[in-house]
N, C-alpha and C positions, 0 to 999 in steps of 0.2 A: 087820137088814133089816126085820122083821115092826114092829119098834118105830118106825123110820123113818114106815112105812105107817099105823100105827095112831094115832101120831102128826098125820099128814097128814091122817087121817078126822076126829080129831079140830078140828084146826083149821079144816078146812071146814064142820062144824056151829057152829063156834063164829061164823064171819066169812058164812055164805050162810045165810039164814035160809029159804029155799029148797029146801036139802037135806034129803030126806026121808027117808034110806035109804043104810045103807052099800052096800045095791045099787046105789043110783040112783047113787053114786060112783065105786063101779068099772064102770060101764058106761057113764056118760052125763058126765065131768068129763076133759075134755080137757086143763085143766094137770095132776090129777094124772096123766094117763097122760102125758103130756109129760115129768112128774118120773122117772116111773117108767123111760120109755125113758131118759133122759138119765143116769141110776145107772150103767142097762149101759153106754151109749155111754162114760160117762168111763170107766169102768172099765178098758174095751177101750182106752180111746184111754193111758190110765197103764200100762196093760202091755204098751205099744207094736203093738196089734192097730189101727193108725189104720185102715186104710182099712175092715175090720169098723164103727168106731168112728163113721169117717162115716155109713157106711152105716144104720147104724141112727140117728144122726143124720136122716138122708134119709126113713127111712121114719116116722119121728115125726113128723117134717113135714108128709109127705103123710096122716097119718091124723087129726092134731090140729090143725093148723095152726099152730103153734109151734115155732120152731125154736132150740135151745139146744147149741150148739159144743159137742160132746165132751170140748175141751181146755181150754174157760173152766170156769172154775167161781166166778160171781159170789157173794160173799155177801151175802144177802138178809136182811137183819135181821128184826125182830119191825114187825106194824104199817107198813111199807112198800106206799104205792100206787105199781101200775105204770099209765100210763096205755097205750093202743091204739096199737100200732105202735110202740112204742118199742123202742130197742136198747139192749144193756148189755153193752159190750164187754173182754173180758178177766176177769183176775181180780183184780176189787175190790170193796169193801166198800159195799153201799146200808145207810148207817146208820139205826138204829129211828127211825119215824115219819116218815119222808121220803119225798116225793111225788118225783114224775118224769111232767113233761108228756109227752101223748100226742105221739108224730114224734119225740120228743126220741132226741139220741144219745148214751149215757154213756159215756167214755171216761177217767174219772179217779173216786177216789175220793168218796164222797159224807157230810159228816156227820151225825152224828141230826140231825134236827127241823129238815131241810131241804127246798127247792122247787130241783126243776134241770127248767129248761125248752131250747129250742135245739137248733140242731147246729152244733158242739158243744155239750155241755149248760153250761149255764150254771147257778149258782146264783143266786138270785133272792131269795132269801127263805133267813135261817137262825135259830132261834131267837129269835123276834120280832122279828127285826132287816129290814126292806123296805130291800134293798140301793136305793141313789140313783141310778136311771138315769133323765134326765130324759125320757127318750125311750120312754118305757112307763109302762103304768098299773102300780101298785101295785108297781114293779118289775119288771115283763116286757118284755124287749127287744123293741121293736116299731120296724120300718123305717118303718113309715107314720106312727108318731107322729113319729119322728126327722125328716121330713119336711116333716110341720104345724109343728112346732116352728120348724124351721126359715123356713119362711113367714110365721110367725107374727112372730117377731124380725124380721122384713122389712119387715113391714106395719106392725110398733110405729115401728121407722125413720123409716121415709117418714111415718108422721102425725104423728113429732115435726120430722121438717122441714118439712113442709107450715102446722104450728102457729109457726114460728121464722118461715117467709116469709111468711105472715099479721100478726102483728105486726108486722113491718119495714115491710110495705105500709101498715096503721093508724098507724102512727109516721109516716109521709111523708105521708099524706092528714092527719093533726091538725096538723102542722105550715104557719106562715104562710104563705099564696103569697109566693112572691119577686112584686116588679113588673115588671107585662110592658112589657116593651120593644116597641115599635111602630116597625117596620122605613119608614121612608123609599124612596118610588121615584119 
C-alpha cells in the first residue's frame, strides 16, 4: 500500500509541475484522495461489504468531486489523458497514450495511441491513422458538419442543373429562327 502511495507521489511530480510538496499532495490533490478512497471502496465492495463500499464511494464524491464505482476498476495505462466530465464505465483497459475527449462515455475497451471522443465513445484517431468520417474535422463526429455536408451536396446539385438549363437556353437562342408565319384574318 505505502508503495502504491509513494508511487502516486511520485507521478505527480513527475506530470504537474505545480507540485510543490508531498504535503501539498496529500492535503490539497483531490484525484489522489479519490485514488486513495477508491483502494478502500473496492476493497469493501470485493469482500462483499457493497453497501460500506458505496458509501465510501458517496463520501469521495462529496469531498473530491470524483466519483469512481467501487466495483469498476478501470485500467488506466501509463500516459493516458482523461479529459473533464468524462466517464469510463466498467472494467476495461484505457491503453498508454490515449486520450479520451471531455463529455465522452467509455464503455469498451480502448487501444494505445488512441482518440475516443462521444457518447458512446467513439475512436477517432488511432495510431496515425484519422479514421474517415466525412462528417467531422480531422475525424471527429460532428452532426453539424453532417449537416453542412449535406447542404452542401444540394447546393453542388442544383448549380449543376442550373449550368445544364443555361446551356440548353444558349443552344436554342444560337440556334436559326424558324420563319414566322404571319397569321391571316
Amino acid at each position: 500500500m505505502f508503495r502504491k502511495i509513494r508511487n502516486d507521489i511520485k507521478v505527480i511530480f513527475e506530470r504537474d509541475p505545480a507540485a510543490q510538496s508531498v504535503w501539498e499532495i496529500f492535503l490539497c490533490y483531490p484525484g489522489f484522495h479519490a485514488m486513495r478512497f477508491h483502494h478502500v471502496g473496492h476493497w469493501l465492495w470485493t469482500h462483499n461489504f457493497r453497501l460500506f463500499a458505496r458509501f465510501v464511494s458517496h463520501i469521495s464524491r462529496c469531498l473530491t468531486g470524483i466519483e469512481i464505482h467501487p466495483g469498476a476498476h478501470p485500467t488506466i495505462e501509463d500516459n493516458v489523458i482523461i479529459g473533464a466530465g468524462a466517464a469510463i464505465l466498467g472494467a476495461i483497459r484505457i491503453g498508454e497514450n490515449s486520450k479520451i475527449g471531455s463529455g465522452s462515455v467509455v464503455n469498451r475497451e480502448v487501444p494505445s495511441h488512441s482518440t475516443v471522443v462521444g457518447i458512446p465513445g467513439r475512436i477517432v484517431y488511432r495510431e496515425g491513422n484519422v479514421y474517415s468520417d466525412p462528417t467531422g474535422v480531422a475525424g471527429t463526429p460532428d452532426p453539424e458538419g453532417k449537416a453542412i455536408k449535406c447542404l452542401t451536396d444540394q447546393v453542388m446539385a442544383l448549380e449543376k442543373q442550373l449550368e445544364e438549363l443555361k446551356n440548353r437556353l444558349e443552344k436554342t437562342e444560337e440556334a436559326p429562327a424558324a420563319p414566322k408565319v404571319e397569321s391571316i384574318r
